[in-house]
Rosetta silent file (secondary structure, phi, psi, omega in degrees, C-alpha in Angstrom):
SEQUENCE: XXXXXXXXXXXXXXXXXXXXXXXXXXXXXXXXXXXXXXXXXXXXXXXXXXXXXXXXXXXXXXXXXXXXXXXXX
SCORE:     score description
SCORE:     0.000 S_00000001
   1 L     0.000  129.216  175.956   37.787  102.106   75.931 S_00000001
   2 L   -73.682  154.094  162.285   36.446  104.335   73.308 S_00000001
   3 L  -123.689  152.554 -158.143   32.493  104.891   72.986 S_00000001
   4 H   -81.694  -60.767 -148.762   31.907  105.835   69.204 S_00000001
   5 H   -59.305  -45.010  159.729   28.962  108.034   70.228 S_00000001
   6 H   -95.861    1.517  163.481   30.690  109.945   72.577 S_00000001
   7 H   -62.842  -52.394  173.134   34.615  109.611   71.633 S_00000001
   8 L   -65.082    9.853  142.431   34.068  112.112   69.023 S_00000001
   9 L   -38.941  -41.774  176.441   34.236  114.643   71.386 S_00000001
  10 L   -67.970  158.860  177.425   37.981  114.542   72.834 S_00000001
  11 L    81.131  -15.671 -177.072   39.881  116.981   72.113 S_00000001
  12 L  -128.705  149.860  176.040   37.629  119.202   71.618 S_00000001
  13 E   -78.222  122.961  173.943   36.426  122.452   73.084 S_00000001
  14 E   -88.015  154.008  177.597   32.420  122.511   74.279 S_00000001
  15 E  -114.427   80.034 -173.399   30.487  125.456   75.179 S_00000001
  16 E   -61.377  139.359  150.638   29.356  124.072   78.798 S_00000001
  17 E  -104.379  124.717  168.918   25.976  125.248   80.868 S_00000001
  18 E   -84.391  144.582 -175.150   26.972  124.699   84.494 S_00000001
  19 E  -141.035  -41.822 -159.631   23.811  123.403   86.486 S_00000001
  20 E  -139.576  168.197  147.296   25.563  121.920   89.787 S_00000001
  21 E  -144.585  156.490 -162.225   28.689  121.441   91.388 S_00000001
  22 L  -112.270  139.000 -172.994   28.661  118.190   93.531 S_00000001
  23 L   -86.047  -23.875 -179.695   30.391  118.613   97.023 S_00000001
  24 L   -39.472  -84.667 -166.205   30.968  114.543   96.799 S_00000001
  25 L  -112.358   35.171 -173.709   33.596  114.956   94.349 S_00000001
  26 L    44.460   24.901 -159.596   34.103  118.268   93.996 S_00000001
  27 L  -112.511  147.016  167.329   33.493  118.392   90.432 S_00000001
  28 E   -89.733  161.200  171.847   30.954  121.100   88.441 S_00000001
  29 E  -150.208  118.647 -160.070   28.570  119.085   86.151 S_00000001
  30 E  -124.889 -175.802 -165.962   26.958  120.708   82.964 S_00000001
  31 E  -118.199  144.368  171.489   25.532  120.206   80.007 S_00000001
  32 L  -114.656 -167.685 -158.480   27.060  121.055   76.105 S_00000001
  33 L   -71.400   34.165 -172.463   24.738  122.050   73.390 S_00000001
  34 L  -125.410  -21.203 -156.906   23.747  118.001   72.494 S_00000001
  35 L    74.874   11.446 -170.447   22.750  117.565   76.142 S_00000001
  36 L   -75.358  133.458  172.991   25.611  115.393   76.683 S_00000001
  37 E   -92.015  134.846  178.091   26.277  115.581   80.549 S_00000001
  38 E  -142.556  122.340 -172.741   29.768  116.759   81.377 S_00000001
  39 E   -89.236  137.949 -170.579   31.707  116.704   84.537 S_00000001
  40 L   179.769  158.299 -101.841   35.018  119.063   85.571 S_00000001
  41 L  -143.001  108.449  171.140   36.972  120.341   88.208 S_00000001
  42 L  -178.972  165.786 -177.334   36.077  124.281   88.560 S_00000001
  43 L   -64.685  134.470 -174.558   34.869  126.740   91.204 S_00000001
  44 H   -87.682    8.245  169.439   30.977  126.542   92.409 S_00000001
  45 H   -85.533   15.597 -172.082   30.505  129.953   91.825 S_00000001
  46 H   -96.325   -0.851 -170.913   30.171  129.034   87.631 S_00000001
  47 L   -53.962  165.275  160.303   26.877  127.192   88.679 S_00000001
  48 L    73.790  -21.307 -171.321   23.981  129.105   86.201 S_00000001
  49 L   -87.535  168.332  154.081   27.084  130.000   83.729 S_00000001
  50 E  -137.714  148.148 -157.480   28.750  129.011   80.658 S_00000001
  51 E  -135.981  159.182 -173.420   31.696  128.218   80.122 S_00000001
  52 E   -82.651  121.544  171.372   34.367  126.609   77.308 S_00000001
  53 E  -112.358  161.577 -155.333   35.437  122.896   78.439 S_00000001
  54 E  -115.201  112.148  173.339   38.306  120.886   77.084 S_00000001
  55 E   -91.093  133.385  168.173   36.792  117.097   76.837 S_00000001
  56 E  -112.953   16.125  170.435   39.565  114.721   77.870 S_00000001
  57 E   167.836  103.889 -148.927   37.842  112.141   78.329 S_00000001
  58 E   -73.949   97.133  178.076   34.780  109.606   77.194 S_00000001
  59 E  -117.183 -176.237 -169.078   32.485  107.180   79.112 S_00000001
  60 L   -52.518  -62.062  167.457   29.379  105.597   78.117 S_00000001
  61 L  -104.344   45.463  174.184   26.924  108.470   79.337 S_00000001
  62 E   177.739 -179.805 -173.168   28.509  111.139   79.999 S_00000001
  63 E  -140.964  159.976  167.543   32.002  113.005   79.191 S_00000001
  64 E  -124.211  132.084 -138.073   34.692  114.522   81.266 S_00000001
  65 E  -143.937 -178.471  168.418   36.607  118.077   80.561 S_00000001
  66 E  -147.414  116.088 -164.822   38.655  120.413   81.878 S_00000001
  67 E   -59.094  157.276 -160.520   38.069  124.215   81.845 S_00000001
  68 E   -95.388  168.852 -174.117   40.054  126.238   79.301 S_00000001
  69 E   -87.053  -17.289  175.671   42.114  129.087   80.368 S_00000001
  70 E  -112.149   86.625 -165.804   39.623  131.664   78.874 S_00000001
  71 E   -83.372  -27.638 -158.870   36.543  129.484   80.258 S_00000001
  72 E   -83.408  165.822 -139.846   33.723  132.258   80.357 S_00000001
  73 L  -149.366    0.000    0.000   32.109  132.310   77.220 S_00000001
């Protein structure tokens, strides 16, 4: 299911601020410059950093990425 507000996003690369990484699900979860919360699969030493994410993928409040191969920013 698409969400309009946040479907225009795939596909495209964000400029992430890492704030956490959750031990739950291993995932880091950051913010892009909208304030859109976005969760992906990366090392917890990027916490405080920022980095380029790939969004793959839309839900209602929030988005999900994947880090890029040249992630630091």
């Amino acid at each position: 299911m698409l969400y309009p507000k946040n479907s225009s996003y795939l596909n495209r690369v964000q400029k992430i601020l890492v704030e956490e990484y959750n031990y739950n699900n291993n995932m880091l979860t950051g913010r892009n410059e909208n304030n859109i919360l976005v969760h992906f699969h990366g090392s917890d030493k990027l916490v405080g950093e920022f980095v380029n994410v790939k969004i793959i993928e839309s839900k209602p409040f929030y988005l999900i990425g994947e880090i890029t191969e040249d992630f630091l920013c």
